[in-house]
mmCIF file of the N, C-alpha and C atoms, coordinates in Angstrom:
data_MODEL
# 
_entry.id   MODEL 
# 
loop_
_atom_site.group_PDB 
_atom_site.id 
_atom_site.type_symbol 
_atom_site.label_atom_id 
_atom_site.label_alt_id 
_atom_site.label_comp_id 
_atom_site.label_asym_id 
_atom_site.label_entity_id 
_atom_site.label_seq_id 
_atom_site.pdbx_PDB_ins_code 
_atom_site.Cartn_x 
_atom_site.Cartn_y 
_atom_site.Cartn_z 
_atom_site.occupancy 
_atom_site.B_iso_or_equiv 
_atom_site.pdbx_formal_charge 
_atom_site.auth_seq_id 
_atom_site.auth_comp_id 
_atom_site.auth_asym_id 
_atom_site.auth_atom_id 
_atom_site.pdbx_PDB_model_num 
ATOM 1   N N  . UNK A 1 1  ? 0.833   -1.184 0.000   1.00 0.00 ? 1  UNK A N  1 
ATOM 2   C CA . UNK A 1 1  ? 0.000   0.000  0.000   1.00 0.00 ? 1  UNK A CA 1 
ATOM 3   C C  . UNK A 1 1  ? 0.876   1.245  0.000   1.00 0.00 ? 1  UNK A C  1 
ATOM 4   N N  . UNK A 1 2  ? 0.713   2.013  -0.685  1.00 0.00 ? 2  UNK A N  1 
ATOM 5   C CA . UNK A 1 2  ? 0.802   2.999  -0.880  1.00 0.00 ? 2  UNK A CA 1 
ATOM 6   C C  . UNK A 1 2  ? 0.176   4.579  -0.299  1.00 0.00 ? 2  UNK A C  1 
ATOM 7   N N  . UNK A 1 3  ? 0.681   5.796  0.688   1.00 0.00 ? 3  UNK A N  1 
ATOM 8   C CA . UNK A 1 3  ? -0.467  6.674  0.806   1.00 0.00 ? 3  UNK A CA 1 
ATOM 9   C C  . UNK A 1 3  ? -0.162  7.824  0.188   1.00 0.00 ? 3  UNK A C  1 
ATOM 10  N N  . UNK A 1 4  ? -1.302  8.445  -0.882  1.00 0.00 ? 4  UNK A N  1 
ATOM 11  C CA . UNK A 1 4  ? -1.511  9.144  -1.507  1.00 0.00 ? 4  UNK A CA 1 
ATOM 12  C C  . UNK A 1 4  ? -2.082  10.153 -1.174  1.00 0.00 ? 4  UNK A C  1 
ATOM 13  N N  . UNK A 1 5  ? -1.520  11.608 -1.561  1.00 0.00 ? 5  UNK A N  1 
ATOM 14  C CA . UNK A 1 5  ? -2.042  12.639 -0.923  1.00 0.00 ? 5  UNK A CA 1 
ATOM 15  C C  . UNK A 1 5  ? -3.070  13.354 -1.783  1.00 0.00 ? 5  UNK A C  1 
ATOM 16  N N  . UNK A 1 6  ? -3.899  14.024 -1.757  1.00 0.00 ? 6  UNK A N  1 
ATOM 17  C CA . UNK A 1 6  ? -4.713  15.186 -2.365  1.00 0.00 ? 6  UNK A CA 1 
ATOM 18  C C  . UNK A 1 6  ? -4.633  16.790 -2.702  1.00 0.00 ? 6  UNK A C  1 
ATOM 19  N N  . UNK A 1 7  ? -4.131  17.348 -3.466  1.00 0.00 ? 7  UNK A N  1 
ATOM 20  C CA . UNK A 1 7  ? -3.481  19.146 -2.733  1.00 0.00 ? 7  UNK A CA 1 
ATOM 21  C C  . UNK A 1 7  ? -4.970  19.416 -4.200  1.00 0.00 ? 7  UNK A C  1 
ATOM 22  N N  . UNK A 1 8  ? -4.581  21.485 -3.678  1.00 0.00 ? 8  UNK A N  1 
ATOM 23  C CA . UNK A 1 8  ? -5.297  22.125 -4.519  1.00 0.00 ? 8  UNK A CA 1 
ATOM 24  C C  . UNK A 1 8  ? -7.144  21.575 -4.063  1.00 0.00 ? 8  UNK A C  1 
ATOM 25  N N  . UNK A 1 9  ? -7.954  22.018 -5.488  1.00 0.00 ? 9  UNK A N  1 
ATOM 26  C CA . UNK A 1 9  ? -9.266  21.347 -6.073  1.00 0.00 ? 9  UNK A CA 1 
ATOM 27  C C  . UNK A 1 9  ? -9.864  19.825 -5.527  1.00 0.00 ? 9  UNK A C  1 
ATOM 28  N N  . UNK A 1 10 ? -8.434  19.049 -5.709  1.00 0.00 ? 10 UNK A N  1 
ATOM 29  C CA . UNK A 1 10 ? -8.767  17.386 -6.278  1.00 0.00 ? 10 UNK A CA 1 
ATOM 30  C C  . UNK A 1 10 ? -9.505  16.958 -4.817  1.00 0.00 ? 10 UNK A C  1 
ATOM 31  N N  . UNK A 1 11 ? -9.112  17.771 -3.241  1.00 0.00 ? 11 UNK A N  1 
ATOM 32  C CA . UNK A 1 11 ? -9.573  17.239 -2.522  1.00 0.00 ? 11 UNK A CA 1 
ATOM 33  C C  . UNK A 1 11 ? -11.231 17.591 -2.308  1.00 0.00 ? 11 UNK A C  1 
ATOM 34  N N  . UNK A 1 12 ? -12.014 18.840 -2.946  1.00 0.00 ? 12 UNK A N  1 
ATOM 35  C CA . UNK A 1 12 ? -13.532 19.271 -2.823  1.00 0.00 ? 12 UNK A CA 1 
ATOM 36  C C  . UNK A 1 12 ? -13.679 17.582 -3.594  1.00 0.00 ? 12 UNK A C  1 
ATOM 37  N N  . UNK A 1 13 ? -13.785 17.309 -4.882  1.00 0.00 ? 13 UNK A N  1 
ATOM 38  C CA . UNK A 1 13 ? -14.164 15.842 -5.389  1.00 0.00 ? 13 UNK A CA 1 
ATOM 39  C C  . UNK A 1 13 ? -13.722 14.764 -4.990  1.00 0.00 ? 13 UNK A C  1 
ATOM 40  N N  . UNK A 1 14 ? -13.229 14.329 -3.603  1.00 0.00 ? 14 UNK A N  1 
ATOM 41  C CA . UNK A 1 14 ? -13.347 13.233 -2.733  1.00 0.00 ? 14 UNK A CA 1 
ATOM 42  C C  . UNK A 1 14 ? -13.706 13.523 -1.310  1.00 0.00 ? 14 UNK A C  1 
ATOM 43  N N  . UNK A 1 15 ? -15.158 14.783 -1.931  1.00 0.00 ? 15 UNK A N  1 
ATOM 44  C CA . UNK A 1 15 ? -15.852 14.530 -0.508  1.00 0.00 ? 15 UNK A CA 1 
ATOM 45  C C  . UNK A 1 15 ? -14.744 15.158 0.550   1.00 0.00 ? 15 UNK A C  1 
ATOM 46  N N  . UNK A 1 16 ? -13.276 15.831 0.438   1.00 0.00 ? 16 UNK A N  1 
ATOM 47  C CA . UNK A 1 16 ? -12.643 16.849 1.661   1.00 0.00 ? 16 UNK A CA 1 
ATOM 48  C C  . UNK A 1 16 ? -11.843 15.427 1.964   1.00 0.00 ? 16 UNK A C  1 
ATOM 49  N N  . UNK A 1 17 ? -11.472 14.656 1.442   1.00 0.00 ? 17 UNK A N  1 
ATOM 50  C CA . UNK A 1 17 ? -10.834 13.519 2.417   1.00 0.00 ? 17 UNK A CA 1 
ATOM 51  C C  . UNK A 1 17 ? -9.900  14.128 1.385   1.00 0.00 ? 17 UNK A C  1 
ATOM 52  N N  . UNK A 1 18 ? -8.412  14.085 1.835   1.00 0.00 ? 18 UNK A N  1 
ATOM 53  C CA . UNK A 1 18 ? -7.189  14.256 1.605   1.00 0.00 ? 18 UNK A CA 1 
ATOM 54  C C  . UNK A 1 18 ? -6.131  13.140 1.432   1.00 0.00 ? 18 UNK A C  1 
ATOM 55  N N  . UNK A 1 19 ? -6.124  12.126 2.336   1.00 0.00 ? 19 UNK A N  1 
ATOM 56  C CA . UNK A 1 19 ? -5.779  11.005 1.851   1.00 0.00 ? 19 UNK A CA 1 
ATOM 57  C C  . UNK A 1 19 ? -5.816  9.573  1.595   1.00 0.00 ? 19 UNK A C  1 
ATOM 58  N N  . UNK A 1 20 ? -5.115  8.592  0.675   1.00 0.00 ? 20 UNK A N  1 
ATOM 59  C CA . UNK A 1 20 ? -6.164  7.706  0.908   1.00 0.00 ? 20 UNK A CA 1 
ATOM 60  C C  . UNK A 1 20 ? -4.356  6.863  0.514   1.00 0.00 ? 20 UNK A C  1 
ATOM 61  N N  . UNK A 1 21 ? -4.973  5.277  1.307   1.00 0.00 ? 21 UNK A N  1 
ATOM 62  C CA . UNK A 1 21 ? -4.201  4.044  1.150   1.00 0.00 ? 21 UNK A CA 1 
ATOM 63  C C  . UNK A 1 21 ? -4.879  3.347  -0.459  1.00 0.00 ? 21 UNK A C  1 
ATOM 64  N N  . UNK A 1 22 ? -3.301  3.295  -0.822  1.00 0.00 ? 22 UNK A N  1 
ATOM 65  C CA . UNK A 1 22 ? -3.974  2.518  -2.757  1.00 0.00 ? 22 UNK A CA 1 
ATOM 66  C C  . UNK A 1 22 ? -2.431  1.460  -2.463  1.00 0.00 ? 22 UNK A C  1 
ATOM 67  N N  . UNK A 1 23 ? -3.222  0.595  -3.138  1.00 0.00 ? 23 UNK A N  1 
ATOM 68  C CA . UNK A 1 23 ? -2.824  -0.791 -3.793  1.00 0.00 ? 23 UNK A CA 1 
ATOM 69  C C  . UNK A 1 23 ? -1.575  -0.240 -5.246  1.00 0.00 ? 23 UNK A C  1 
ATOM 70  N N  . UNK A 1 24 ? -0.688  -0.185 -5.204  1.00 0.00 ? 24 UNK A N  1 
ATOM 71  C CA . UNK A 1 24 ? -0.113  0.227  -6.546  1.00 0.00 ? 24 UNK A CA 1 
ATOM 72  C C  . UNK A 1 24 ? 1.348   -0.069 -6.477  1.00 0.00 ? 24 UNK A C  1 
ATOM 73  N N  . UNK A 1 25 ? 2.142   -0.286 -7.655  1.00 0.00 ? 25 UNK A N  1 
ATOM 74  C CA . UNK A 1 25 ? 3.379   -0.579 -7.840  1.00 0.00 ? 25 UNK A CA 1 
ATOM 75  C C  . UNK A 1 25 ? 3.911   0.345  -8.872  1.00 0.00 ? 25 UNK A C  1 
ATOM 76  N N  . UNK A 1 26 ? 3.308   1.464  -9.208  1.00 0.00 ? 26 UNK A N  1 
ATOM 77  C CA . UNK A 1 26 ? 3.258   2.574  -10.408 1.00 0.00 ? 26 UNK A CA 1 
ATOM 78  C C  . UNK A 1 26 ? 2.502   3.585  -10.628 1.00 0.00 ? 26 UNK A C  1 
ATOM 79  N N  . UNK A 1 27 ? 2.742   4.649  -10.646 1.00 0.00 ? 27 UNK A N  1 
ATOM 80  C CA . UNK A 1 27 ? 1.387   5.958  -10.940 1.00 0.00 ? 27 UNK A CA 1 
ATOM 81  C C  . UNK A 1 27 ? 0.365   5.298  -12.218 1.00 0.00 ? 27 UNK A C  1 
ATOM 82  N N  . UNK A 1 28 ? 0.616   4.616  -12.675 1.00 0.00 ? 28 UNK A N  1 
ATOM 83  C CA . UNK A 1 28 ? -0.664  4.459  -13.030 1.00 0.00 ? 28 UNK A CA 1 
ATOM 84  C C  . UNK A 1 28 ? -1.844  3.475  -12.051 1.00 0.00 ? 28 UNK A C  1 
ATOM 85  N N  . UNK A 1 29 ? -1.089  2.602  -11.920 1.00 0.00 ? 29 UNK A N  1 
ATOM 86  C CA . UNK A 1 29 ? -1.579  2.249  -11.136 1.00 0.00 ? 29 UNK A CA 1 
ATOM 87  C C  . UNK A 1 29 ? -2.579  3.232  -9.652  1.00 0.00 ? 29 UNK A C  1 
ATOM 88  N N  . UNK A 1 30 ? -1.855  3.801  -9.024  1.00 0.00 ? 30 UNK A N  1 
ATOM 89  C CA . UNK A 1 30 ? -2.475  4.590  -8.302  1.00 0.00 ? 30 UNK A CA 1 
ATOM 90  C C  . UNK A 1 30 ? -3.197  5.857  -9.057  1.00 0.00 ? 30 UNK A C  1 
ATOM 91  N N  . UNK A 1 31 ? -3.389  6.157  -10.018 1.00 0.00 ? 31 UNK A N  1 
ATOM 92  C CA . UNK A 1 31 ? -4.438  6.523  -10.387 1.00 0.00 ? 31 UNK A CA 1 
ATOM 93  C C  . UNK A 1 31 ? -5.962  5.922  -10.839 1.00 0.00 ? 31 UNK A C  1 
ATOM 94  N N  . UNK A 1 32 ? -5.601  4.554  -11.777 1.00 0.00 ? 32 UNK A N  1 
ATOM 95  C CA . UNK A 1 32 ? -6.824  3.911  -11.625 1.00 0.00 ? 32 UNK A CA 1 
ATOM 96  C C  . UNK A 1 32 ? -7.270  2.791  -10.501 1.00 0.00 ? 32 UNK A C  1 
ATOM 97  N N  . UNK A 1 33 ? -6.459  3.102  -9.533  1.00 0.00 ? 33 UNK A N  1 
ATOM 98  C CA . UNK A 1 33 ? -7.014  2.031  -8.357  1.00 0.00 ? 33 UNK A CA 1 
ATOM 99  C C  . UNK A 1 33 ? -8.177  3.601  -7.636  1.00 0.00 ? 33 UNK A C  1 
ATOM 100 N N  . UNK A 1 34 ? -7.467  4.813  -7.545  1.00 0.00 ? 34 UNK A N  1 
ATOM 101 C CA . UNK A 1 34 ? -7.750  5.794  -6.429  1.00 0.00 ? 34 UNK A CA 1 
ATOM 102 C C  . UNK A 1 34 ? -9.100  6.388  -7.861  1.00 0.00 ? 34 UNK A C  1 
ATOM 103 N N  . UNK A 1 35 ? -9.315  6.233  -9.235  1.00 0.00 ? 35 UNK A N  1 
ATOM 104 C CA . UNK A 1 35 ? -10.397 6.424  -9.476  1.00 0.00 ? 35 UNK A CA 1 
ATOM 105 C C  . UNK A 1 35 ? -11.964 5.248  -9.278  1.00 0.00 ? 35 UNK A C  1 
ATOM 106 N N  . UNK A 1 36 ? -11.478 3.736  -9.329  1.00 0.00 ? 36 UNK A N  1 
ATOM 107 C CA . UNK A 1 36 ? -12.180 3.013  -9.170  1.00 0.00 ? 36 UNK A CA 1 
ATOM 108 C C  . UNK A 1 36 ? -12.554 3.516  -7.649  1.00 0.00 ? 36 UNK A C  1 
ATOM 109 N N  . UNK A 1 37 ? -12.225 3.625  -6.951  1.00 0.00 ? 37 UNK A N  1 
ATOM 110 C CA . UNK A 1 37 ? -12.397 3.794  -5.624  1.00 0.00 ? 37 UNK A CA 1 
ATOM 111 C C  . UNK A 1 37 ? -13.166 4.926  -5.379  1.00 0.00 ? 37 UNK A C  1 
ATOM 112 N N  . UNK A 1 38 ? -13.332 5.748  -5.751  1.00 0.00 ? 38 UNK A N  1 
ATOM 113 C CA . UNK A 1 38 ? -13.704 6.926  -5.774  1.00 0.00 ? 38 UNK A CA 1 
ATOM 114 C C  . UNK A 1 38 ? -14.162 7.808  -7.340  1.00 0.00 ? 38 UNK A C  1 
ATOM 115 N N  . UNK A 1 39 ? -15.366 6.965  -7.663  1.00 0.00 ? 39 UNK A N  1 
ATOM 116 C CA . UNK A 1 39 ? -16.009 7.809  -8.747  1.00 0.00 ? 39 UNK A CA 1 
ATOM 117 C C  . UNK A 1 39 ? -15.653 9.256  -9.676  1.00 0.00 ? 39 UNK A C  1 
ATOM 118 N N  . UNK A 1 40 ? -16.104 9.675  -8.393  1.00 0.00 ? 40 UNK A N  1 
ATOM 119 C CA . UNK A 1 40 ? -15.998 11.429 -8.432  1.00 0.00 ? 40 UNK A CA 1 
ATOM 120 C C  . UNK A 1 40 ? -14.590 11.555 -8.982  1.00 0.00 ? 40 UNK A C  1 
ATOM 121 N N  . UNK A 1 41 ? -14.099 11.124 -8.675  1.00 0.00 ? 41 UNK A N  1 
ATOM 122 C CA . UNK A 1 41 ? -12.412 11.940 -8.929  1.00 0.00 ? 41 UNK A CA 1 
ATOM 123 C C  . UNK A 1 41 ? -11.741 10.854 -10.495 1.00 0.00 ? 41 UNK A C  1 
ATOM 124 N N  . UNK A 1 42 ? -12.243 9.823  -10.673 1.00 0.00 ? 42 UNK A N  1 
ATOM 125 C CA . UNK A 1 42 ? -12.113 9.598  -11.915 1.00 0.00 ? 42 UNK A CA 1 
ATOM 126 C C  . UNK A 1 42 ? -11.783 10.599 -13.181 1.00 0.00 ? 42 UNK A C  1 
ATOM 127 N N  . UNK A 1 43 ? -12.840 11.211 -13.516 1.00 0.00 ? 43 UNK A N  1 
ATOM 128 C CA . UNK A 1 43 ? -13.264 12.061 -14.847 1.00 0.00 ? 43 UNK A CA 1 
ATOM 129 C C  . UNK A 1 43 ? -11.738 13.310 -14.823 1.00 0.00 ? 43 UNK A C  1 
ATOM 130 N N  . UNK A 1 44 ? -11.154 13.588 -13.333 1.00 0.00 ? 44 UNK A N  1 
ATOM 131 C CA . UNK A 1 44 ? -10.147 14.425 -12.709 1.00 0.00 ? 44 UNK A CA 1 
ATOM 132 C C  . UNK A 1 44 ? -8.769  13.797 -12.996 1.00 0.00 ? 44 UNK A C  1 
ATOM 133 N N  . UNK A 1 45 ? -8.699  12.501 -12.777 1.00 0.00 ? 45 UNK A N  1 
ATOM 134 C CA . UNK A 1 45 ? -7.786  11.857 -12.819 1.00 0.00 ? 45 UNK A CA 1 
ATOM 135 C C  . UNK A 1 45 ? -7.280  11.824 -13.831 1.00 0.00 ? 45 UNK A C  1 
ATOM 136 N N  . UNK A 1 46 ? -8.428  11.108 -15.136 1.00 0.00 ? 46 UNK A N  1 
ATOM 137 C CA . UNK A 1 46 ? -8.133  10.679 -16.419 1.00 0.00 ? 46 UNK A CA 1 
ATOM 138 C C  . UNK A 1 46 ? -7.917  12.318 -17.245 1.00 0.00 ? 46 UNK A C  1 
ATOM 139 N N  . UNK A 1 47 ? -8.558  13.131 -17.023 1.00 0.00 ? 47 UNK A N  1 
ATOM 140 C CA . UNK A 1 47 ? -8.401  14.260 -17.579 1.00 0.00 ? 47 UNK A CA 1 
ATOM 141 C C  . UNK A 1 47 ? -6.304  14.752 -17.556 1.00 0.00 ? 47 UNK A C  1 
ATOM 142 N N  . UNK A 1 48 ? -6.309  14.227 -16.233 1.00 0.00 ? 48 UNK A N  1 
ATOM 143 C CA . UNK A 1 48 ? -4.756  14.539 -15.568 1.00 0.00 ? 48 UNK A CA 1 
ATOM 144 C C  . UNK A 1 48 ? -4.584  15.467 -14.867 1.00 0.00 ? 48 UNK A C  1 
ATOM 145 N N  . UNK A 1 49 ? -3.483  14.645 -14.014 1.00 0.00 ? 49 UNK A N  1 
ATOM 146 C CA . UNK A 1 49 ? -3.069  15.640 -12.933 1.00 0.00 ? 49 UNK A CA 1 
ATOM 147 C C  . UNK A 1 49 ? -1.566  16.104 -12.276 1.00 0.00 ? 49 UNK A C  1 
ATOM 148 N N  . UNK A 1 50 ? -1.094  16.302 -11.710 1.00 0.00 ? 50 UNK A N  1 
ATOM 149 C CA . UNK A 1 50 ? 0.906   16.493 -11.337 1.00 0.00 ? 50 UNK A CA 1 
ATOM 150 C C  . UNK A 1 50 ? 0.476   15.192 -10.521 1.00 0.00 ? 50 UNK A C  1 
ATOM 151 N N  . UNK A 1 51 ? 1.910   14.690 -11.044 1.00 0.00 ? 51 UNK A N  1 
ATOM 152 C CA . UNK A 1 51 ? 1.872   13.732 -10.021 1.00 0.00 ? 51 UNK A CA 1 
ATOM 153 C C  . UNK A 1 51 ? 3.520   14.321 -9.496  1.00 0.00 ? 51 UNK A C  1 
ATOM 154 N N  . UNK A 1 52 ? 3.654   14.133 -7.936  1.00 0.00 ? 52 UNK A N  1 
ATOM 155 C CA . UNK A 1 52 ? 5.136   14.484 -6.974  1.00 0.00 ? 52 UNK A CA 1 
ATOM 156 C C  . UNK A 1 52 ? 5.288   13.108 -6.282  1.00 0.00 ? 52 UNK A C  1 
ATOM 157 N N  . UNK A 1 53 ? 6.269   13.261 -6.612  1.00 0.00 ? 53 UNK A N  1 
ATOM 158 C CA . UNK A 1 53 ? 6.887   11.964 -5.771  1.00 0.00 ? 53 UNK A CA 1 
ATOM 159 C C  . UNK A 1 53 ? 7.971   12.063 -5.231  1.00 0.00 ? 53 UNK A C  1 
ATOM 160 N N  . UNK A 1 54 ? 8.171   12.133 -3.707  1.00 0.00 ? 54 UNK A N  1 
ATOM 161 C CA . UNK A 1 54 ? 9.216   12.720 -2.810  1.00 0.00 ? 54 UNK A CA 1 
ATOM 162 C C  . UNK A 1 54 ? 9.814   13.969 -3.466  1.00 0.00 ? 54 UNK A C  1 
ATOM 163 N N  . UNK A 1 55 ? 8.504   15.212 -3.661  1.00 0.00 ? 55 UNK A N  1 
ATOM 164 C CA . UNK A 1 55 ? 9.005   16.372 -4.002  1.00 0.00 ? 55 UNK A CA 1 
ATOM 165 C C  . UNK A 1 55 ? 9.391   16.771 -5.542  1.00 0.00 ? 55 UNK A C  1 
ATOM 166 N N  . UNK A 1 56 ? 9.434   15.768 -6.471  1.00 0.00 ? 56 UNK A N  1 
ATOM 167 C CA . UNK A 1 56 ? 9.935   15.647 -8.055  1.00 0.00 ? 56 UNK A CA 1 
ATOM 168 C C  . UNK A 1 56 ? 8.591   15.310 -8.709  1.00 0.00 ? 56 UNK A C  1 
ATOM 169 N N  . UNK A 1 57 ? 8.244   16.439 -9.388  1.00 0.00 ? 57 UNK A N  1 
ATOM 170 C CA . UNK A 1 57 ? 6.986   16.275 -10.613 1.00 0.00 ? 57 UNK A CA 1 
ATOM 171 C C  . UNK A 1 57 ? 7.620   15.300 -11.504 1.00 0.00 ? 57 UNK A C  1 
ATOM 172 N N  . UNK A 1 58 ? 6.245   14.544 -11.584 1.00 0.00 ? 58 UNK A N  1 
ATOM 173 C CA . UNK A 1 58 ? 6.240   13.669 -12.708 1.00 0.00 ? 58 UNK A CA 1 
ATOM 174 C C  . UNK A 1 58 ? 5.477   13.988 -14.428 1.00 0.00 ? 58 UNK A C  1 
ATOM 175 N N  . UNK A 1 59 ? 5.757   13.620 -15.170 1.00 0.00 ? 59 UNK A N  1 
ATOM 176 C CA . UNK A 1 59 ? 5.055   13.897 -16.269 1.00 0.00 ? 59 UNK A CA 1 
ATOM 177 C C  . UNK A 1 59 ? 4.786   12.976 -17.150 1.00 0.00 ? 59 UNK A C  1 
ATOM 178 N N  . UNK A 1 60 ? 3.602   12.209 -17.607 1.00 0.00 ? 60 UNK A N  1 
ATOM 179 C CA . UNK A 1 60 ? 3.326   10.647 -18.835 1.00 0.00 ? 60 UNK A CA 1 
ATOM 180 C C  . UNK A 1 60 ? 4.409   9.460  -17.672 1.00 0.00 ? 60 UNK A C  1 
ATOM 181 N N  . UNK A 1 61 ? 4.817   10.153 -16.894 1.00 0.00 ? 61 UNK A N  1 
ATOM 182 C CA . UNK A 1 61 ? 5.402   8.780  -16.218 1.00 0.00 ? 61 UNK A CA 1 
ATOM 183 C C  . UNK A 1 61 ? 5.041   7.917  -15.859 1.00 0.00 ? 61 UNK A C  1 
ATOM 184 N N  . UNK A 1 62 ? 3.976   7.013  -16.327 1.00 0.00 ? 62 UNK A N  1 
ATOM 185 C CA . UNK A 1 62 ? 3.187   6.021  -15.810 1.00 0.00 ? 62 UNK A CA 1 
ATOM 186 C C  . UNK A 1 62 ? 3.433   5.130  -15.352 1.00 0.00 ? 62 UNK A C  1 
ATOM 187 N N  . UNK A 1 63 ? 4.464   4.743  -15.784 1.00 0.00 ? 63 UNK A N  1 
ATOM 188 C CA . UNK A 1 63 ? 5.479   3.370  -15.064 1.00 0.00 ? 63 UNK A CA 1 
ATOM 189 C C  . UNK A 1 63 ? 6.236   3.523  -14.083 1.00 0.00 ? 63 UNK A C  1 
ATOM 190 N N  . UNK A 1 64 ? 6.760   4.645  -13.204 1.00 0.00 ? 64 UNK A N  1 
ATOM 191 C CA . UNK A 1 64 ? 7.458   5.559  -12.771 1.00 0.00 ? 64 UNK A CA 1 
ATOM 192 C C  . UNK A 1 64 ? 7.049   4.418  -11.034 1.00 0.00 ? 64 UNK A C  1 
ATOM 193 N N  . UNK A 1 65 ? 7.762   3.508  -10.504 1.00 0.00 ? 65 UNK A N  1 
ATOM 194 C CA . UNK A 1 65 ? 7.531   2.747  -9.713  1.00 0.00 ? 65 UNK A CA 1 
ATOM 195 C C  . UNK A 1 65 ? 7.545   4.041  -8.049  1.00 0.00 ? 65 UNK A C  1 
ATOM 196 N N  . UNK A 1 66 ? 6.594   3.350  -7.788  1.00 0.00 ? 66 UNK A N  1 
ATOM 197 C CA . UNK A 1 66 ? 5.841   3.979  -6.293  1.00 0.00 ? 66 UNK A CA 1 
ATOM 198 C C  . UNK A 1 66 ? 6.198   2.849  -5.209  1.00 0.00 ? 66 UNK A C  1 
ATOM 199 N N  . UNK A 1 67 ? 6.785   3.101  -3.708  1.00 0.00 ? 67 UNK A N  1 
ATOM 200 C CA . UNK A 1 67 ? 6.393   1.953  -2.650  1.00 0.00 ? 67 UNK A CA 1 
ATOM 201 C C  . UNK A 1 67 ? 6.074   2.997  -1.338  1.00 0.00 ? 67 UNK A C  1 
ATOM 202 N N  . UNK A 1 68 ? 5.978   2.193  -0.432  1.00 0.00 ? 68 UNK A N  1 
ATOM 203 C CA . UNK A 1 68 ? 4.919   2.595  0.735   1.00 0.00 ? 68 UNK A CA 1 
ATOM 204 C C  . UNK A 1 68 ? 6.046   3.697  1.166   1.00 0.00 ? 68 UNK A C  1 
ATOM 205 N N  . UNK A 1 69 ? 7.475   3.688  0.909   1.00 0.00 ? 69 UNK A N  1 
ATOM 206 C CA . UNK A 1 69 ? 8.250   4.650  1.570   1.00 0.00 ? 69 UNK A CA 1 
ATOM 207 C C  . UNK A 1 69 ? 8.442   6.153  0.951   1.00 0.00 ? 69 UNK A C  1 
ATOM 208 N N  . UNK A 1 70 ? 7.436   6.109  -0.083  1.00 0.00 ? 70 UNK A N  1 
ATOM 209 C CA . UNK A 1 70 ? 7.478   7.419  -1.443  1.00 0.00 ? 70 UNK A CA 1 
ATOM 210 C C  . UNK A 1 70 ? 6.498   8.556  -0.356  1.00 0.00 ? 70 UNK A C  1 
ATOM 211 N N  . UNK A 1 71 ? 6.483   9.602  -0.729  1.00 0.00 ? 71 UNK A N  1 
ATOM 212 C CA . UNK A 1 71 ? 5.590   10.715 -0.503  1.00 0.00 ? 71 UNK A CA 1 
ATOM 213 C C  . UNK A 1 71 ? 5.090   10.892 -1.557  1.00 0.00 ? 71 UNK A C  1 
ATOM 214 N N  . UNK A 1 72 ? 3.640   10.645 -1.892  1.00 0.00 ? 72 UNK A N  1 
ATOM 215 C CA . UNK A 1 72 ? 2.897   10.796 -2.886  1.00 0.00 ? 72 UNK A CA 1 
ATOM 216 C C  . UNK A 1 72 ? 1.885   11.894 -2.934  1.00 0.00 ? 72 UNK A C  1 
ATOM 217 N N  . UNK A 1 73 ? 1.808   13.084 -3.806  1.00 0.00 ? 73 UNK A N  1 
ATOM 218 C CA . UNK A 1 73 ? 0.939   13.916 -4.083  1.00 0.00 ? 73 UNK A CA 1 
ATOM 219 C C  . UNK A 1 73 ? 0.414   13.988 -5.143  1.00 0.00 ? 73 UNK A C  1 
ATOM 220 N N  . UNK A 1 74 ? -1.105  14.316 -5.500  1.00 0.00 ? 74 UNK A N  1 
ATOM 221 C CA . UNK A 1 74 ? -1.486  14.519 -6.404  1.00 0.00 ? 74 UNK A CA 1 
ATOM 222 C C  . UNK A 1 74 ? -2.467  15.877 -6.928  1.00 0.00 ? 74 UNK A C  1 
ATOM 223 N N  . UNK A 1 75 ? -1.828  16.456 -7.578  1.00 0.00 ? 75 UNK A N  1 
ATOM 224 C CA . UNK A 1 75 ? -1.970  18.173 -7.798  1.00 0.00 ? 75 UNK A CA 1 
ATOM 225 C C  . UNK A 1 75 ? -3.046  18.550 -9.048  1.00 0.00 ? 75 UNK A C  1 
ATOM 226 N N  . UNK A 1 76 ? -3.655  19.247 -9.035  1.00 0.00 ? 76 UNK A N  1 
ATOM 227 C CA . UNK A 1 76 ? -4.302  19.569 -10.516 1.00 0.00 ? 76 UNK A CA 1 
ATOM 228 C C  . UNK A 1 76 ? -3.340  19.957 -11.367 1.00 0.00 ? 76 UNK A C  1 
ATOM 229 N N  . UNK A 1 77 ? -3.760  19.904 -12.304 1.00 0.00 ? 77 UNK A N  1 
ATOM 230 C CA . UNK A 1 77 ? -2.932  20.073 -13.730 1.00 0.00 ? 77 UNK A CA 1 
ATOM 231 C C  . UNK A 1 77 ? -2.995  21.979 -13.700 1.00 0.00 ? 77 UNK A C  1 
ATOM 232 N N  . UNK A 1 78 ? -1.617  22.155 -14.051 1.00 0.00 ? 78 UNK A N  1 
ATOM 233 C CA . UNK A 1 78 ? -1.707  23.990 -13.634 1.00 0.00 ? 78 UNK A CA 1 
ATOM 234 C C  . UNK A 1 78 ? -1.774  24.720 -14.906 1.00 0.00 ? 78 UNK A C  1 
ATOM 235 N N  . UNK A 1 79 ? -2.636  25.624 -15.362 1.00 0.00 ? 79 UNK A N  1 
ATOM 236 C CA . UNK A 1 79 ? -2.398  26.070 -16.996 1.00 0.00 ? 79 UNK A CA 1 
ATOM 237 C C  . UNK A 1 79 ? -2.024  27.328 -17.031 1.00 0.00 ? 79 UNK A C  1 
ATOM 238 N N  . UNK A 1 80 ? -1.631  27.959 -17.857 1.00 0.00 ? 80 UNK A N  1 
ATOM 239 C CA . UNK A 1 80 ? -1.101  29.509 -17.782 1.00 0.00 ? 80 UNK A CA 1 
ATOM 240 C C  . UNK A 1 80 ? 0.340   29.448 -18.886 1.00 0.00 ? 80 UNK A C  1 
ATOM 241 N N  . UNK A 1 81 ? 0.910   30.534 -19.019 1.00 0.00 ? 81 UNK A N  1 
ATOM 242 C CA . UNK A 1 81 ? 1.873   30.665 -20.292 1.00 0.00 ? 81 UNK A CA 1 
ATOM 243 C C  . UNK A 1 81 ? 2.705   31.677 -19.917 1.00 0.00 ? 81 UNK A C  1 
# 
């Protein structure tokens, strides 16, 4: 298990809960375990979001291996130029 954090927006669409224990060996993984789990934040997920991992943005890193000793955040996607 893995615990995954919430920052920004993403936490109003899981209902204010901030974090949650996921099953995962990879950001992708912890994204479609933490959307099955939670509806609402699906459509958020798949749309995309930052993923940090011990402080280092990730980007298409889907394979990008996660374990229970990582600090995991997950940020809205930020737009601007």
């Amino acid at each position: 298990m893995v615990r995954v954090k919430l920052g920004g927006t993403l936490k109003t669409w899981a209902g204010g809960q901030t974090e949650f224990d996921v099953e995962a060996t990879n950001i992708r993984e912890v994204l479609d375990r933490l959307g099955e789990a939670h509806p609402r934040l699906k459509p958020l997920l798949e749309k995309g979001v930052a993923v940090a991992i011990d402080g280092e943005i990730y980007r298409n890193a889907w394979f990008q291996p996660v374990t229970p000793a990582n600090e995991i955040y997950l940020l809205p996607m930020l737009a601007g130029g």
